[in-house]
C-alpha positions in Angstrom: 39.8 75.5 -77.6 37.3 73.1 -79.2 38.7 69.9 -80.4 37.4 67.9 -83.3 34.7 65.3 -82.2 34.9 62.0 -83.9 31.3 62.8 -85.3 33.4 66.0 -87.3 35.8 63.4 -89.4 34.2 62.8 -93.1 36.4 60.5 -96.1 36.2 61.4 -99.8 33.8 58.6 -99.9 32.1 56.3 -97.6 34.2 54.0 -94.8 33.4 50.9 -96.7 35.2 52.9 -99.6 38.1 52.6 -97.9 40.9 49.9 -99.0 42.6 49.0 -95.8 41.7 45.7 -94.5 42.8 44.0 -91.1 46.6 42.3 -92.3 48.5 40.3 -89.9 51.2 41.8 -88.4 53.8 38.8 -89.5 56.1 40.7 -92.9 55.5 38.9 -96.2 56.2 39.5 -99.5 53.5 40.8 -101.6 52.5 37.4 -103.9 51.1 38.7 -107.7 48.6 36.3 -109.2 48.7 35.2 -113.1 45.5 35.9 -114.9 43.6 37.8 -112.2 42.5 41.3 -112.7 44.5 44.2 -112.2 43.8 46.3 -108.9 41.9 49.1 -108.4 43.7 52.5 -109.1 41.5 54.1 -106.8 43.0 57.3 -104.2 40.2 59.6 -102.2 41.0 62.5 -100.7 40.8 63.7 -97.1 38.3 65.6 -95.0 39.2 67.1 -91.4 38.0 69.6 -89.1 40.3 72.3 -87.8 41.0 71.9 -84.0 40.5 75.6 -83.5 37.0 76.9 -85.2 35.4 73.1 -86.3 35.7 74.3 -90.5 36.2 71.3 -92.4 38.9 71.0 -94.8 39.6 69.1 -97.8 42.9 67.5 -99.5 42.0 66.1 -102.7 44.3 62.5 -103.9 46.0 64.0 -106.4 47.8 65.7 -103.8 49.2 61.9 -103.0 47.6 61.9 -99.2 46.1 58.6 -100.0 49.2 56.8 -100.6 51.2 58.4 -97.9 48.6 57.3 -95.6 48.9 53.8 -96.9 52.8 53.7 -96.7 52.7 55.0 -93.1 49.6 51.9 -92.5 52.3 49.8 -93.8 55.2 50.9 -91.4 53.0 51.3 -88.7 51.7 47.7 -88.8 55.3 46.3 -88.9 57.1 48.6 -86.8 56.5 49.9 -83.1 59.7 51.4 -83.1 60.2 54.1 -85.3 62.3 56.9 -83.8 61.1 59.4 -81.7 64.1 60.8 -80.1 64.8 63.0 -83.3 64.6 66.5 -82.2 61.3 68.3 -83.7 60.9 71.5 -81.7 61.2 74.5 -83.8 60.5 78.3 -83.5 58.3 78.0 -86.7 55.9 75.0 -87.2 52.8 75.0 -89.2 49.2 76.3 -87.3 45.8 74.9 -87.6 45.2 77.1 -90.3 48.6 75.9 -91.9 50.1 79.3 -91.7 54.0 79.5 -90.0 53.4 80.3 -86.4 56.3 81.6 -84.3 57.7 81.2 -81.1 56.0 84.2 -79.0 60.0 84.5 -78.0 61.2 85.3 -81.6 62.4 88.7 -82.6 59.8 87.7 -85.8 56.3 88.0 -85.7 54.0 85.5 -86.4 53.2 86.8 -90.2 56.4 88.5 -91.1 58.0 86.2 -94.3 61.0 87.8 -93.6 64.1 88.4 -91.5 64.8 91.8 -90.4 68.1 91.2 -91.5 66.9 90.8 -94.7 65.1 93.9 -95.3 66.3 97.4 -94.8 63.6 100.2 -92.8 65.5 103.4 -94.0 62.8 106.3 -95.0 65.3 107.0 -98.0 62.4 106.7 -101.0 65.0 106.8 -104.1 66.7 103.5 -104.9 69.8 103.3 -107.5 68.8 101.8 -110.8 71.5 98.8 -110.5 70.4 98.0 -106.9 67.0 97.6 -108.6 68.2 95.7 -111.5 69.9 93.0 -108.9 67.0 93.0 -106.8 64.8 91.7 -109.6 67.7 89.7 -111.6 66.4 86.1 -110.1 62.9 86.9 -111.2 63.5 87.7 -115.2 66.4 84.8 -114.8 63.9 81.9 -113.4 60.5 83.0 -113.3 59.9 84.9 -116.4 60.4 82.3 -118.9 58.1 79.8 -117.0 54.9 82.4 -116.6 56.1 85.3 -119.1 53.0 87.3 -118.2 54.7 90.7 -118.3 56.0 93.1 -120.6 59.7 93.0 -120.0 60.4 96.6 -121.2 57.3 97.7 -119.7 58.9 96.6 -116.4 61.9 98.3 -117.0 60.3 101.9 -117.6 58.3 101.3 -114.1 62.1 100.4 -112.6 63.6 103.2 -114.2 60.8 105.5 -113.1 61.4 104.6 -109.4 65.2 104.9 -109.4 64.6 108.4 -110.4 61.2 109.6 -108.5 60.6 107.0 -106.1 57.9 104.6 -105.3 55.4 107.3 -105.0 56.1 108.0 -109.1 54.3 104.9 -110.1 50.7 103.7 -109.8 49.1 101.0 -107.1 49.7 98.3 -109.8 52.8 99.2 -111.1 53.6 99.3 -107.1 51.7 95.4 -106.5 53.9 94.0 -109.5 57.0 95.6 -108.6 56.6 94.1 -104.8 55.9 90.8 -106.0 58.7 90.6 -108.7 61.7 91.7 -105.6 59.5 89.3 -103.2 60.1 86.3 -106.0 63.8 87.6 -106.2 64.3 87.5 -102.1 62.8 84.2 -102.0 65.1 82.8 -104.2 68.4 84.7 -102.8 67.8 82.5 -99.6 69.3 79.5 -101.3 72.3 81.2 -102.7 74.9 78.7 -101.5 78.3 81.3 -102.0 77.9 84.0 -99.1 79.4 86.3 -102.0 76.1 86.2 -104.2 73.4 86.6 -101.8 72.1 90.1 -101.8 72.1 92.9 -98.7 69.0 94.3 -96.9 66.2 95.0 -99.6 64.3 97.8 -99.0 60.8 96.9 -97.1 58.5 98.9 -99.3 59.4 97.1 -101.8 58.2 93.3 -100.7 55.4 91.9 -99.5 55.8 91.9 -95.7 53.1 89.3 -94.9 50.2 87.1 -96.4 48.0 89.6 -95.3 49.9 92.4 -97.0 49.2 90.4 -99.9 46.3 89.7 -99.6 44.6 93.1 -99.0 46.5 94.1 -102.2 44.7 91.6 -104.0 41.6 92.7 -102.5 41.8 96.3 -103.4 42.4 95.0 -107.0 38.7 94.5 -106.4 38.0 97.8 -106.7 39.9 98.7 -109.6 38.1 98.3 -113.1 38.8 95.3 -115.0 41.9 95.5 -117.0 44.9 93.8 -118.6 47.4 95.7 -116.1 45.2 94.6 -112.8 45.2 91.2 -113.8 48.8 90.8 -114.2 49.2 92.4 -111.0 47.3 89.5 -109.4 48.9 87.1 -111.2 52.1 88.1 -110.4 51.1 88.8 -106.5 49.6 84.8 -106.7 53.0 83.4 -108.2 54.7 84.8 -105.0 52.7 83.1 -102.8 53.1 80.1 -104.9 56.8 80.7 -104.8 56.7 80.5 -101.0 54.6 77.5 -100.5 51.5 79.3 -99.0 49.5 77.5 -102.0 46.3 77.6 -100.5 46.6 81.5 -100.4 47.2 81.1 -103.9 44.8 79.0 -104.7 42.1 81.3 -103.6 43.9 84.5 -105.2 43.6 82.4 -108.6 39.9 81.6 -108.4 39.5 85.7 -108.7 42.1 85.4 -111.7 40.7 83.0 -113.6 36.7 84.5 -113.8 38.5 87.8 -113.9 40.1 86.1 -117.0 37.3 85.0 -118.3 35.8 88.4 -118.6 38.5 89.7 -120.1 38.3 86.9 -122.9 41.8 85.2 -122.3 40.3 81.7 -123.0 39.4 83.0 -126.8 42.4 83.4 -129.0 43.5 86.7 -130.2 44.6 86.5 -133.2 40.8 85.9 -134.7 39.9 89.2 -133.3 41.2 92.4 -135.9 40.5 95.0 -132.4 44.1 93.1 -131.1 47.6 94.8 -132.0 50.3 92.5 -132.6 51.9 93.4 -129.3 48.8 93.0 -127.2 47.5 89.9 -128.6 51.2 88.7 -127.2 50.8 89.3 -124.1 47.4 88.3 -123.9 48.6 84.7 -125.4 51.2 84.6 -122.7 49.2 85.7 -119.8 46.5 83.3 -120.7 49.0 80.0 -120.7 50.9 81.5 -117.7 47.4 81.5 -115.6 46.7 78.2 -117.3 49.5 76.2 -116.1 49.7 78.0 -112.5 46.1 76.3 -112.0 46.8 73.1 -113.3 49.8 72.9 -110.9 47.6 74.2 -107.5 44.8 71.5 -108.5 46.7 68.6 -108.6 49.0 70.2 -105.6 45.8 70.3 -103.2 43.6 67.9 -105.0 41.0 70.1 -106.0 38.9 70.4 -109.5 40.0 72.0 -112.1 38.8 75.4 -112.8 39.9 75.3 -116.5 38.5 73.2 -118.6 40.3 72.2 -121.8 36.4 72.4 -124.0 36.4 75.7 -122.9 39.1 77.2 -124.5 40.9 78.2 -128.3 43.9 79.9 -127.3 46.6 78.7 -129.8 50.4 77.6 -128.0 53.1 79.5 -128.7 54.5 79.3 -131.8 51.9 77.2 -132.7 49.0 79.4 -134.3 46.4 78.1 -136.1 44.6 81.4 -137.1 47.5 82.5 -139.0 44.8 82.4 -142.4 43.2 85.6 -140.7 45.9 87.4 -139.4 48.8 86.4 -141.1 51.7 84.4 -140.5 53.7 85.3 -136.9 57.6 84.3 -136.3 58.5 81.7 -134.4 60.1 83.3 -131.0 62.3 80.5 -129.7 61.9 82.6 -126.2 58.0 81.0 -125.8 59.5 77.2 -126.1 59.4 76.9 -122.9 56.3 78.4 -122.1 54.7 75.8 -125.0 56.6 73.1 -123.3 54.9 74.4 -119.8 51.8 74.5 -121.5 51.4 71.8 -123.2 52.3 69.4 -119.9 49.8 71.5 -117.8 47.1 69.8 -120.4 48.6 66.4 -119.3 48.6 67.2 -116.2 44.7 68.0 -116.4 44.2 64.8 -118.0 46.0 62.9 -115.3 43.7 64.4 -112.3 40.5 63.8 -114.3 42.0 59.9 -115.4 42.5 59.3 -111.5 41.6 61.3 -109.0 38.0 62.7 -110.2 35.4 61.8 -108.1 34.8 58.1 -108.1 31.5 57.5 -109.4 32.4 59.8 -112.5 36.0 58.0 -112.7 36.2 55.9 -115.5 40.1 55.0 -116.1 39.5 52.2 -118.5 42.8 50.5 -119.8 42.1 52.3 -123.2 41.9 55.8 -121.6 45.0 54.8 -119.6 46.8 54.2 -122.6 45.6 57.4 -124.4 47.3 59.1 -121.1 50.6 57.6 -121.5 50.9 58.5 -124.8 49.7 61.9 -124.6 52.8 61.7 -121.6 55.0 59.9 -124.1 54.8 62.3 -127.5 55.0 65.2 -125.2 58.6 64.4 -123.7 59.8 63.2 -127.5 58.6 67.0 -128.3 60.5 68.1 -125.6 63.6 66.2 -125.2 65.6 67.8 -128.1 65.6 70.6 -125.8 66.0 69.7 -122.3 68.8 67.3 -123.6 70.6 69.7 -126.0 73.2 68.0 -128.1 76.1 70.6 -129.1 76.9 69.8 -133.0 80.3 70.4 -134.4 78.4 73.3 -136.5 76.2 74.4 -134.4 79.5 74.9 -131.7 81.1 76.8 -134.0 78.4 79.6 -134.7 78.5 79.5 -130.6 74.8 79.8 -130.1 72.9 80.3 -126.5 71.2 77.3 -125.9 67.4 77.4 -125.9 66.3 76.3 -122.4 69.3 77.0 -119.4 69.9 74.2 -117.4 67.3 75.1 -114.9 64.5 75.2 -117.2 65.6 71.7 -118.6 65.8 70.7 -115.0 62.2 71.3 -114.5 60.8 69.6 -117.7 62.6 67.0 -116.5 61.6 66.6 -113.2 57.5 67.6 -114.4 58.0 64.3 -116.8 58.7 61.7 -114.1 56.1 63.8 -111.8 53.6 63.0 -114.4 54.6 59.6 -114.6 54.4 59.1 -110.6 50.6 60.6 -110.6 49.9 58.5 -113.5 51.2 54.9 -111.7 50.6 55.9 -108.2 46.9 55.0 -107.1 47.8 50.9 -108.2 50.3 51.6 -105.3 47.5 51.7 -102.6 46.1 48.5 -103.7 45.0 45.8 -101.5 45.1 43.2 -104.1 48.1 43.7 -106.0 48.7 41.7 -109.6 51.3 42.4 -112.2 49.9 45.5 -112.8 50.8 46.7 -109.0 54.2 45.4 -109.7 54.9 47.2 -113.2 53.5 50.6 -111.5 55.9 50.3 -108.5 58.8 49.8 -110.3 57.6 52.3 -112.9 57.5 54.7 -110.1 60.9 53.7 -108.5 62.4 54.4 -111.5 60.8 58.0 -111.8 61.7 58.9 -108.4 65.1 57.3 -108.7 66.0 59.8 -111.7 64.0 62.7 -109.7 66.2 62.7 -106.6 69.2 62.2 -109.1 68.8 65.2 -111.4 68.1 67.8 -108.3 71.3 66.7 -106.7 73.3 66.8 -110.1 71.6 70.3 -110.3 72.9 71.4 -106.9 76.2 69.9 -107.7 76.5 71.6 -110.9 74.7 74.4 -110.6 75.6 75.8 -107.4 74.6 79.4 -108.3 70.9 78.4 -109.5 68.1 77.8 -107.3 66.0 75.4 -106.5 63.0 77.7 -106.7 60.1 75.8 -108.4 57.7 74.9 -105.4 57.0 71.2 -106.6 60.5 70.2 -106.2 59.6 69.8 -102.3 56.7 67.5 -103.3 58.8 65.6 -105.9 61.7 65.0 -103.8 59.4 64.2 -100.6 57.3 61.3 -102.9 60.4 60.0 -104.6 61.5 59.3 -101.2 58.3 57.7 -100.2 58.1 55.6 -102.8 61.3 54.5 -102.2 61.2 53.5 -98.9 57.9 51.8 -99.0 59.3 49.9 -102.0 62.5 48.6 -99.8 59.7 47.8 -96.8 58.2 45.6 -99.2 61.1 43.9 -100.1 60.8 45.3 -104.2 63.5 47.6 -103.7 66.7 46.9 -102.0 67.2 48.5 -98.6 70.9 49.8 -98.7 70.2 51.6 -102.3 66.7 52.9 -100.5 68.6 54.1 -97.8 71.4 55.8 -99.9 68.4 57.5 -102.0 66.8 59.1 -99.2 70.5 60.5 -97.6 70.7 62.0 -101.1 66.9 63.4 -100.5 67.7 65.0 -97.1 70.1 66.9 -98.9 67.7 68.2 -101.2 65.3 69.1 -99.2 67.7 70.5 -96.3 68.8 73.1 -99.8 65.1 73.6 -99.9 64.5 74.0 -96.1 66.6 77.8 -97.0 63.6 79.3 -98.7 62.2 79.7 -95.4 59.1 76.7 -95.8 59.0 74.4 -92.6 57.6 71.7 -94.7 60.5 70.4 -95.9 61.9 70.3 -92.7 58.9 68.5 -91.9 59.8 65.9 -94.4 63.4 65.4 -93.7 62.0 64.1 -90.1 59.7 61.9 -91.6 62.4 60.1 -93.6 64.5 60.2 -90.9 61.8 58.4 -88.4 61.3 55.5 -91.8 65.4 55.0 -91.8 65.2 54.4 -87.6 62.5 52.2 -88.7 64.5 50.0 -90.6 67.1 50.1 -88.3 65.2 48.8 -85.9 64.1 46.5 -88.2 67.6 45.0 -89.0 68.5 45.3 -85.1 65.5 43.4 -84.1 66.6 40.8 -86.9 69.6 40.3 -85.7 68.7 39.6 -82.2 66.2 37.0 -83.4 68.9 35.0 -84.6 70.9 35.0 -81.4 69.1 31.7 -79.5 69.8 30.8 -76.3 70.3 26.9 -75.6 68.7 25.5 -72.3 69.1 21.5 -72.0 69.0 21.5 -75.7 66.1 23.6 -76.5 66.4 26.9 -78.4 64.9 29.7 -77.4 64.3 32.5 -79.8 64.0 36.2 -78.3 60.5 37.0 -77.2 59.0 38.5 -80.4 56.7 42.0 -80.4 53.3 41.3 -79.2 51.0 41.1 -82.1 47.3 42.5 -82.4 44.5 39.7 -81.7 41.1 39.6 -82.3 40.1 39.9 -79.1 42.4 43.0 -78.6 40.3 44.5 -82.0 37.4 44.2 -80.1 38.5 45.5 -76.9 39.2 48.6 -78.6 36.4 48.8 -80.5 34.7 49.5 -77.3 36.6 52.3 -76.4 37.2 54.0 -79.7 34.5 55.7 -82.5 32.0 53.3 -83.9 30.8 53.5 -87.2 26.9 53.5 -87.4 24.4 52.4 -90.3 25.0 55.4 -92.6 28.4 54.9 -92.4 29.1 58.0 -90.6 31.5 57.8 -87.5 29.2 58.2 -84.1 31.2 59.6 -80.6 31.1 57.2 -77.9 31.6 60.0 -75.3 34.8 58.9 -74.5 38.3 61.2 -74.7 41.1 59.8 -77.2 44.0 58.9 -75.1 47.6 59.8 -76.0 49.9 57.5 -74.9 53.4 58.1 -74.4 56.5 57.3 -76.3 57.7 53.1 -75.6 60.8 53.3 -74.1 63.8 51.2 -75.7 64.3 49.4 -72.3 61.5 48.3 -70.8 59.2 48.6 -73.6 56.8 51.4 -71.8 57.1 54.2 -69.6 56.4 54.3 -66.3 53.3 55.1 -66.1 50.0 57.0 -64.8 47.8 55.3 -62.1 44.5 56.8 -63.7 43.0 57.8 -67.1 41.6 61.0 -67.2 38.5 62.3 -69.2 37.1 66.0 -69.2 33.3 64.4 -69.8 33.5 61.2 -67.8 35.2 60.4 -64.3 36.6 57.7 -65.6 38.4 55.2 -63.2 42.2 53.4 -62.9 43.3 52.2 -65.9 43.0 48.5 -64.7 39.4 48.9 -65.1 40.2 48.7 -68.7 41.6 46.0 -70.8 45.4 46.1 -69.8 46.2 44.6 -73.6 44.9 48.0 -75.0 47.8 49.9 -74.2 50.7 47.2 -73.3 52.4 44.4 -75.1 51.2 40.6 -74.0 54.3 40.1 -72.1 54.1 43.9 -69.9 50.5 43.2 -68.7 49.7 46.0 -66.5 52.2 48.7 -67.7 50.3 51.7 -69.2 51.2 54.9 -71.5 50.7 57.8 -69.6 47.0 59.9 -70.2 47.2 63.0 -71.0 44.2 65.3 -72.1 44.0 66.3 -75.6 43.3 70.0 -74.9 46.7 70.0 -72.8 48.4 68.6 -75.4 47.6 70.6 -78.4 48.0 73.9 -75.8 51.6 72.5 -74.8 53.0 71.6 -78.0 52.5 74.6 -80.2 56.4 75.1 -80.4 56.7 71.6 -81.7 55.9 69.8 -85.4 56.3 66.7 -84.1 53.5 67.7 -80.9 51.6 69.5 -83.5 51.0 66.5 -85.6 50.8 64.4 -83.3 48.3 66.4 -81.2 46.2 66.7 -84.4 46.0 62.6 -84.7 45.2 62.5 -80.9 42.7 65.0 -81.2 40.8 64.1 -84.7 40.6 60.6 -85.3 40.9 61.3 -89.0 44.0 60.7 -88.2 43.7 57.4 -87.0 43.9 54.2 -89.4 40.6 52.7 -87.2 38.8 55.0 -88.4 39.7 54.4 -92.1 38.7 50.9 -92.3 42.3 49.9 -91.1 43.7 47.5 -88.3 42.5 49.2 -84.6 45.8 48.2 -83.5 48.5 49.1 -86.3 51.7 49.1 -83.4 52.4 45.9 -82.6 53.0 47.1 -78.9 49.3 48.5 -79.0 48.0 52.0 -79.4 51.7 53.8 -79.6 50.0 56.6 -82.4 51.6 59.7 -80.5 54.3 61.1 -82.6 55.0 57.8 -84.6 51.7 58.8 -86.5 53.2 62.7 -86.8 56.5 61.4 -88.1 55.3 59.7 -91.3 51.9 61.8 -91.7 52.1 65.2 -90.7 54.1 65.9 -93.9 51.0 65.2 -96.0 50.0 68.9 -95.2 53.1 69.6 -97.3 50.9 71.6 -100.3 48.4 72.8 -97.8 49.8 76.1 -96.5 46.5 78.3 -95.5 46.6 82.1 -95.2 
């Protein structure tokens, strides 16, 4: 199994690019300078080569992998002692390829999405009409008012059809949407919290049983002539995947939708063409926005460019036609609100990712282009908050009248508004020269994440029977958490209240954990290895107050070794170097893996030699003992293990995974970013404390 060669590891942009510099280790409070200029709201994305076949891989900024790499540099430099006792060994942790791998001992295989318990295996081909009504119910009650891309009665004949004849009745993309509406449904029955709601065994022919069986659907789709009917099939077959976090999948399935849409004529309004019924320029409308606001959502979600662009396009929103003079005037159908809501903010959204995460020498966030953002933001929400903060008028009470959005729906407007916000603040965050505009931004985005993390648990509190379905709720809650937590480790938030937030986080995400996703159990160990952090951080304060008096002279507990100089350059020696193009050159040597410090003695006992697969390299004294040991333990050393071994033995493991990963590809490495060479105060301890606050960057990366 090839592993990646520092040579392999690429940045967004080049090293010098990069905004880490060398900080000492000693905490301070971030100082903010009158009068100086504001810092650069600059994120770049990620580049990485896949352990197994060498294919490179990108994660664009807008994803956030810039700042979660900056908040774990900033834990890392101040803390050697986050917690790695926290059991990460699962039967299903993410692959190379970011697909769910399981244990070779589970009953499941490795590309199943479901539990055999879950799904029934009888031959019997006729289903009864209200099984297939309840099978489908979570779909039409969650899904179809977000992406309204199909005919509601139309979907009703095909169920109709299949209670009475069977599966075999109805054509291959009748079949494909039917599968993907029950797969939807299933996915969402996971987190029904009352035993009593959650449905029995659903019938296997009618789900998706892998990613492959959805994406050789798709594929035959190929095949088909270009329709109306085949691409709502793909849609619908893409918003499963997207409902079960494999986004890349999706991702890919959309770039067929969207040319496929194009050909069709989706991104030209209707309603100035006389060939168009009433009823078909309708749907076309619908599916249009519905694709529209999928891809805005995968862009930002994996950082990649938009393949929609605004210039491009005359469709008129819902509810909102402007080509009424040629067709006549259309009623208002208080059932698309939502979808113009949707719609609407997936234009913002767009806006946001081209303001600050385009590529950088076409980026141009001026402060007046920054403002026209926020107040494109801003007369959005006062459009929208009539309806996701209904107010029940004596009158209008009386005539008893079903609110427009359900609490769900008003859930996730909410929850988009202060995403929108945290994109739009968050690259100040990352700056290495912060001014008043750093500090606005942060507490701009504590207050966002604040009311994110408060409005999902509210939800699950009052709401009980609803789920959490919408796929960015595990990147919202993750980043409100983050932001959080980094704020408190900088002394702008206070650490009891960021604590209590991210308690109130695990329990989102452990709600969210029940779709079946690993990534946000991923999370939940991440902020659980920042709160041992800080624990060890209020320990280790504490004991630096307890003195010990010899003849009258204090003497304060021996503090954590900090980086030198000298240690920096020792390193350098053994690590990547950069050359003059700025590309990172292999020295030949191995990246060593050392072992988890013990809370004792510091270090582990420890290995007499260093082993390399390309050099015989000798005893570890040979090499600078301060490379791997605090000042104080000269001569202890992490354990050497080779990197190959490591990957091989921890494929059972997300915490071995990722931290095999930054072993193996020193992308995942701060060195190689520009940063300190030694971020641990007690040396080169990157192992699983690197995995713990990094590996869940990966968390809107699912490959096929």
């Amino acid at each position: 199994m090839a592993s990646a060669s520092p040579a392999s590891t690429r940045f967004d942009e080049n090293e010098s690019e990069w905004p880490y510099s060398s900080r000492a280790t000693k905490r301070h409070k971030r100082t903010f300078t009158a009068g100086t200029s504001g810092p650069s709201a600059r994120e770049i994305g990620f580049m990485r080569e896949s352990q197994n076949d060498g294919t490179a891989t990108f994660l664009g900024s807008s994803s956030g992998i810039h700042f979660i790499r900056h908040v774990y540099h900033a834990f890392a430099r101040r803390s050697a002692d986050l917690d790695q006792s926290r059991a990460r060994d699962r039967t299903s942790v993410p692959g190379e390829d970011d697909r769910l791998q399981q244990n070779p001992d589970s009953i499941q295989s490795s590309d199943e999405l479901w539990a055999r318990e879950e799904l029934s295996y009888a031959p019997d081909t006729l289903f009864a009409f209200d099984d297939l009504v309840k099978w489908t119910r979570s779909y039409f009650e969650n899904w179809h008012p977000i992406f309204p891309c199909l005919h509601a009665p139309t979907i009703l004949k095909t169920i109709e059809t299949v209670s009475q004849k069977g599966t075999e009745s109805i054509n291959r993309l009748e079949l494909m949407i039917l599968r993907s509406i029950v797969s939807i449904s299933l996915g969402d029955n996971r987190q029904k919290t009352p035993s009593g709601l959650k449905l029995g065994p659903v019938p296997s022919v009618l789900v998706f049983r892998s990613i492959q069986h959805v994406m050789r659907d798709v594929q035959n789709l190929l095949e088909e002539p270009t329709s109306l009917p085949l691409l709502q099939a793909a849609f619908t077959a893409q918003l499963a995947l997207t409902s079960l976090l494999r986004l890349n999948a999706a991702s890919r399935v959309g770039g067929v939708i969207t040319r496929t849409a194009f050909h069709l004529g989706l991104h030209r309004c209707p309603r100035r063409y006389s060939c168009f019924k009433s009823e078909e320029a309708d749907i076309r409308c619908r599916l249009f926005w519905s694709i529209y606001s999928l891809e805005r959502y995968l862009s930002q979600a994996l950082g990649i460019p938009l393949s929609i662009r605004d210039d491009d396009i005359d469709v008129c929103y819902p509810g909102a036609e402007m080509h009424s003079s040629v067709t006549g005037k259309f009623p208002d159908d208080h059932r698309l609100r939502l979808l113009c809501h949707l719609a609407k903010f997936a234009r913002i959204r767009g806006l946001i990712v081209e303001l600050r995460n385009k590529s950088i020498p076409h980026r141009l966030a001026s402060q007046v282009e920054v403002a026209h953002v926020t107040g494109e933001l801003a007369q959005w929400w006062n459009e929208v908050y009539d309806d996701a903060n209904p107010v029940d008028e004596p009158i209008e009470a009386e005539l008893e009248q079903e609110p427009i959005l359900q609490p769900y729906h008003r859930l996730l407007l909410m929850i988009l508004r202060h995403e929108a916000i945290i994109s739009l603040n968050r690259p100040l965050l990352a700056s290495e020269n912060p001014s008043a505009d750093y500090k606005n931004a942060l507490q701009t985005c504590i207050g966002s994440s604040r009311s994110i993390l408060v409005a999902l648990k509210k939800h699950m509190s009052s709401e009980p029977r609803s789920s959490l379905s919408w796929p960015g709720f595990t990147w919202s809650t993750w980043m409100a958490c983050l932001i959080l937590m980094y704020a408190a480790w900088e002394e702008a938030f206070p650490t009891p209240t960021a604590l209590k937030y991210a308690k109130m986080g695990i329990a989102i995400l452990e709600n969210l954990s029940l779709r079946g996703s690993s990534w946000p159990e991923t999370c939940i160990e991440a902020i659980k290895g920042m709160e041992s952090a800080f624990e060890a951080q209020t320990s280790s304060g504490q004991q630096s107050k307890a003195t010990v008096t010899l003849n009258g002279t204090e003497r304060p507990n021996q503090p954590h070794a900090q980086a030198t100089p000298m240690t920096d350059k020792r390193i350098s020696r053994m690590l990547p170097v950069q050359g003059a193009n700025n590309e990172i050159v292999d020295t030949g040597l191995t990246p060593i893996r050392p072992q988890a410090l013990s809370h004792s003695t510091g270090l582990h006992q420890s290995q007499s030699s260093i082993r390399s697969p390309s050099q015989g390299l000798g005893p570890a004294g040979n090499y600078d003992s301060a490379l791997f040991s605090p000042s104080d333990n000269i001569g202890n050393f992490a354990e050497a293990l080779d990197p190959a071994e490591n990957y091989l033995g921890g494929l059972s493991s997300a915490g071995l995974i990722f931290g095999n990963m930054g072993d193996g590809n020193p992308a995942f490495n701060p060195s190689f970013a520009g940063q300190d060479s030694v971020p641990f105060s007690s040396s080169m301890a990157m192992n699983d404390l690197w995995s713990v606050a990094d590996g869940p960057w990966m968390i809107h990366n699912n490959l096929l």
